[in-house]
N, C-alpha and C positions, 0 to 999 in steps of 0.2 A: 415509582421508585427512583427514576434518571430523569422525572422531569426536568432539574437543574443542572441537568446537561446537553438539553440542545441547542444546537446552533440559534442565531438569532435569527428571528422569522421564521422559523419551524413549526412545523404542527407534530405531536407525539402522532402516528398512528397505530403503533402496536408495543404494548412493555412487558417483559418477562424478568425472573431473575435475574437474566445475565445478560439480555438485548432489547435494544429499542429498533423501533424504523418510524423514520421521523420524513416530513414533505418538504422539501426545503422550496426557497420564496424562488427557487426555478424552475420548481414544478418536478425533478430528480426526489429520488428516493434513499435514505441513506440510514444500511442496517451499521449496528455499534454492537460489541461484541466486549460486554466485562467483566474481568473479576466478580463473581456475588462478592465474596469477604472482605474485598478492599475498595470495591464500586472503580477499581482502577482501569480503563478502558484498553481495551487488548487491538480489537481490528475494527477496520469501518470501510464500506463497502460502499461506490455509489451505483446506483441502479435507474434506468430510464421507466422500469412498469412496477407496482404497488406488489406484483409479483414474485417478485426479485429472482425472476430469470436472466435479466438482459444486461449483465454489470455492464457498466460505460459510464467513467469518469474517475476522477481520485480514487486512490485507497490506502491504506497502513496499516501495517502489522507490527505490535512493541512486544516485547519482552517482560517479563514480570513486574518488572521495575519501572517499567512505563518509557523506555530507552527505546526507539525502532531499529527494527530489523528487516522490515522493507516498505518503502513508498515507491510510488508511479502512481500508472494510469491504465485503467481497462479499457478497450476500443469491442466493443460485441462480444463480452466475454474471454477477451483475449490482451494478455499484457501487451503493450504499446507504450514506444517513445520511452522518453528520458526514467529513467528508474535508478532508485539507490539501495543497495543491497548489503547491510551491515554481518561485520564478522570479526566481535572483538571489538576492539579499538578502530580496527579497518572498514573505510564505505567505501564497495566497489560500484561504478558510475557509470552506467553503461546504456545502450539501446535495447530495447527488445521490438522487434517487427512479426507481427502474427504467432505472438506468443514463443518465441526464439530467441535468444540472444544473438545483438549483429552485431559487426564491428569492435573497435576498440574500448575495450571495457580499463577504464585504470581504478587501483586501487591506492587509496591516499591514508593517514594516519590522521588522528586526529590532530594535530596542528596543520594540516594541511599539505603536507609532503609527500610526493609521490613514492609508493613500495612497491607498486603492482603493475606490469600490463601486459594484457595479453588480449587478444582479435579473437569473435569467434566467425564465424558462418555457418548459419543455418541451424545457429545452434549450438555448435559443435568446436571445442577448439581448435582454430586455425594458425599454422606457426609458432613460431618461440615464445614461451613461456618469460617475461623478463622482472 
């Protein structure tokens, strides 16, 4: 049904209504998550066992419309690194470290103008809101 949707050098391993899990040519596993009605692709998942216990590597999550509303990266099931988190017109930019939000997180518009920033630690808003 999404055979003409996988990545190049993939092999399909599993396809239902609404998901594939495909092998990609590095040996990672990558489930897809779509629409039936529109076959418009919603999330995608990278996974190190055929399993798909152990996310670690890329992922994305879009909106109806096929617009995202967040990319990064899994580290052992756990968000990691650079991540972008849409809200609106707004992408807020920020770290997450063992599934936490750290640091300075800003929020920009879409021509590229800063609106937002604020720090967290641990997770947790740290400081002034600006």
């Amino acid at each position: 049904m999404y055979a003409d949707k996988l990545e190049t050098g993939s092999t399909l391993v599993q396809s239902s209504i609404n998901h594939t899990v495909e092998k990609t040519m590095e040996g990672t596993y990558m489930l897809k998550v779509y629409r039936p009605d529109t076959r418009q692709l919603m999330q995608f998942y990278t996974y190190q066992d055929k399993s798909l216990t152990n996310m670690d590597g890329p992922s994305k999550e879009m909106w109806d419309d096929g617009t995202p509303w967040a990319e990064g990266s899994y580290v052992a099931n756990k968000r990691e690194g650079e991540w972008k988190i849409y809200k609106g017109s707004i992408a807020n930019t920020g770290k997450y470290i063992g599934n936490k939000q750290e640091g300075l997180w800003i929020g920009t518009d879409s021509l590229g103008n800063k609106r937002s920033e604020v720090n967290y630690l641990d997770g947790q808003t740290h400081g002034a809101f600006k």
